[in-house]
C-alpha positions as CSV (number, residue, x, y, z in Angstrom):
1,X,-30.7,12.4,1.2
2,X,-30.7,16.2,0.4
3,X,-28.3,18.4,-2.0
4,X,-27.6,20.0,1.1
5,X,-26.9,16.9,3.3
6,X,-24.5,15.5,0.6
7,X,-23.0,18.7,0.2
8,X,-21.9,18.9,3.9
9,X,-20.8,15.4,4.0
10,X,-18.3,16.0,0.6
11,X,-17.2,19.5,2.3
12,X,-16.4,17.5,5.7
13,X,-15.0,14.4,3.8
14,X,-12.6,17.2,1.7
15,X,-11.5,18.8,5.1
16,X,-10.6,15.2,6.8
17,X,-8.5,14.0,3.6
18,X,-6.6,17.6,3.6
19,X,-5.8,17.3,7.7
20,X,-4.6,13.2,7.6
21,X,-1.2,12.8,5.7
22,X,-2.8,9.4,4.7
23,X,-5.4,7.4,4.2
24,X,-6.4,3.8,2.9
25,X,-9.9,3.0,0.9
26,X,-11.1,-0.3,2.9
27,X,-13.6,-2.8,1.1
28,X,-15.9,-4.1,4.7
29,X,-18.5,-6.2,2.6
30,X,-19.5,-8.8,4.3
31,X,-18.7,-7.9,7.8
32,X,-21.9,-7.7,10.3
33,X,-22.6,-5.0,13.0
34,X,-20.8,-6.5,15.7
35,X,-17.3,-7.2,13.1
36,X,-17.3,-3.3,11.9
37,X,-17.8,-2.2,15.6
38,X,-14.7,-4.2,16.8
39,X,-12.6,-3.1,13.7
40,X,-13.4,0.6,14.8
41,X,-12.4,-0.1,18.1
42,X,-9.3,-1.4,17.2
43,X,-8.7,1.2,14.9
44,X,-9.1,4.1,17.4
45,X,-6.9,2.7,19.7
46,X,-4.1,2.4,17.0
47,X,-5.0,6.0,16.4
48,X,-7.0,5.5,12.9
49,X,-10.5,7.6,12.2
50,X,-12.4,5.1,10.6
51,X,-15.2,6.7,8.1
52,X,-18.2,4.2,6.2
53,X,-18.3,6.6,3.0
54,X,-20.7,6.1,0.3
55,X,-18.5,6.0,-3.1
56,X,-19.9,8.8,-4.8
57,X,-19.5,11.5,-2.7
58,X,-16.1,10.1,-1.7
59,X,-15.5,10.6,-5.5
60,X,-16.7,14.4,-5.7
61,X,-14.5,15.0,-2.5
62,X,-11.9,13.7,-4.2
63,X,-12.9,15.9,-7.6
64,X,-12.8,18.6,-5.1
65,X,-9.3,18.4,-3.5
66,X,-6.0,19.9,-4.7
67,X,-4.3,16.5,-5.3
68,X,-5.5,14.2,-8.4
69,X,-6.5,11.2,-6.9
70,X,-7.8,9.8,-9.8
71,X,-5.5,6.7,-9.2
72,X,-8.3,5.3,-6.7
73,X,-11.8,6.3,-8.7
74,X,-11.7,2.7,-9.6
75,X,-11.5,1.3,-5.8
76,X,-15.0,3.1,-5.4
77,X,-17.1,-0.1,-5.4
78,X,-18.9,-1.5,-3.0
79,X,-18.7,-1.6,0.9
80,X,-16.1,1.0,1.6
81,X,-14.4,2.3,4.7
82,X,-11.7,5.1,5.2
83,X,-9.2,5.0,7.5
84,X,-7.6,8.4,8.3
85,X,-4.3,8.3,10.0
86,X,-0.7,10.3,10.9
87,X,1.3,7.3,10.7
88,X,1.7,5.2,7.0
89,X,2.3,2.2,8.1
90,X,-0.1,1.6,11.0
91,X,-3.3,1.2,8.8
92,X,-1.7,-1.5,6.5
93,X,-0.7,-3.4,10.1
94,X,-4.0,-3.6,11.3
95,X,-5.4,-4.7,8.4
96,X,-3.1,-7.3,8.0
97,X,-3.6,-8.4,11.6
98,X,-7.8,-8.1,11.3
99,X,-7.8,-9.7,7.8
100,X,-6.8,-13.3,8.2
101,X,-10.3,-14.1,7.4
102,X,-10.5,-11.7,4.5
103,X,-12.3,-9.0,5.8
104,X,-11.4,-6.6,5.6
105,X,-9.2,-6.2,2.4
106,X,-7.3,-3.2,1.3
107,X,-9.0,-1.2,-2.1
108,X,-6.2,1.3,-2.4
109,X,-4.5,3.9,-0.1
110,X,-2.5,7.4,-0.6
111,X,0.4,7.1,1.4
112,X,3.8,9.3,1.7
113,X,2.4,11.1,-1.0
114,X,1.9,8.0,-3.3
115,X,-0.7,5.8,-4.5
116,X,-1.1,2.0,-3.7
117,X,-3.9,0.3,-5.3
118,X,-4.9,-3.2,-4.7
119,X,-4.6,-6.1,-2.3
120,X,-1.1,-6.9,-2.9
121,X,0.0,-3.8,-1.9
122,X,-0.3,-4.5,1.8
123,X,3.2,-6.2,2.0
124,X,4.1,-2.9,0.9
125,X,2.7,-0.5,2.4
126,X,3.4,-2.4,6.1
127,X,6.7,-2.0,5.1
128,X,6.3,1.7,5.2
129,X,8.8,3.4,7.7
130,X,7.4,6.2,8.9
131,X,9.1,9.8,8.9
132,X,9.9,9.5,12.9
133,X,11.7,6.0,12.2
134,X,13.8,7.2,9.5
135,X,14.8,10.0,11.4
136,X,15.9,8.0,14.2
137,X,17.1,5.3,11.8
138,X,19.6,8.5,10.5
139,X,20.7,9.8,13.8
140,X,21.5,6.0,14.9
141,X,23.9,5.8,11.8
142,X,25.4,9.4,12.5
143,X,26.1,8.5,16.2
144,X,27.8,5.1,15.3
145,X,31.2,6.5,13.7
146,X,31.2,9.3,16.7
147,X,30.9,6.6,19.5
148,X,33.3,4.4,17.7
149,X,35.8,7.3,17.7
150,X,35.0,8.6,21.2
151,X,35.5,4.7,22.6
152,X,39.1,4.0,20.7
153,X,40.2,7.5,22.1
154,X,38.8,6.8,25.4
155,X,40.3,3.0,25.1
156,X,43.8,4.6,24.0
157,X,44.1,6.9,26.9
158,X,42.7,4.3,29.7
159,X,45.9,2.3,28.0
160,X,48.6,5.2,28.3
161,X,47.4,5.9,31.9
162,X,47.7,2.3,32.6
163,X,51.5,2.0,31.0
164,X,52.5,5.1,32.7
165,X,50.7,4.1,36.3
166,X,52.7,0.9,36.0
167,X,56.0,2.8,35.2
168,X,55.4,5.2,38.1
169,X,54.9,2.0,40.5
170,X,58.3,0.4,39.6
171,X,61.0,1.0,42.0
172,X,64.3,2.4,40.4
């Protein structure tokens, strides 16, 4: 391969790790043709770019980026696959799912701004909740003391009007 080739590859490599909020290092050894075809597939419909990268020039991508990611130089060994991605969590799921065979296996992954290396950090990052979860998870718990209110007021008055409808229907 040309300077020039590697050059564009570690320049297009740099601009897909700065647009993706996260991004997991994937060891595929061992899987055929037909296995990494079906993993892409699955990937892009969970809304993952999946990327074969050779290590090295993963490596000087990640020399080349803003953000020290010198937490996952040693997960660049072997077979490895990227897979780009909005979402934390979704990644780590699909692995999970794929894996029961063991392959694929997780190497490491940079996710909410932190750095997971090895295979027992699946657990981990599956648990993930991603920003759009928590968000809803806070506006759940900041409409629950409002709609308890709103109900007991609503309950009170439905009572009142029911004590005063029955005092209004009583003959004198």
């Amino acid at each position: 391969m040309k300077k020039e080739d590697k050059a564009i590859i570690i320049e297009k490599l740099g601009e897909q790790i700065k647009e993706y909020a996260h991004f997991y290092l994937v060891d595929v050894t061992g899987m055929n043709a037909e296995a990494t075809s079906a993993l892409r597939r699955k990937a892009f419909g969970a809304g993952i770019k999946m990327v074969v990268v050779k290590n090295t020039l993963l490596h000087k991508a990640f020399e080349a980026s803003d953000v020290d990611y010198s937490a996952l130089y040693g997960c660049l060994k072997g077979t490895t696959a990227v897979f780009f991605c909005d979402t934390a969590n979704v990644p780590a799921k699909l692995i999970k799912e794929t894996g029961k065979e063991g392959v694929p296996t997780l190497k490491g992954a940079y996710a909410e701004e932190g750095f997971y290396v090895g295979v027992d950090q699946l657990e981990t990052l599956c648990a993930i909740k991603s920003k759009n979860e928590v968000i809803a998870e806070v506006v759940a718990l900041l409409q629950s003391p409002a709609k308890n209110v709103i109900s007991a007021l609503s309950g009170a008055g439905q009572t009142i009007h029911g004590v005063l409808k029955t005092l209004g229907e009583r003959p004198e």
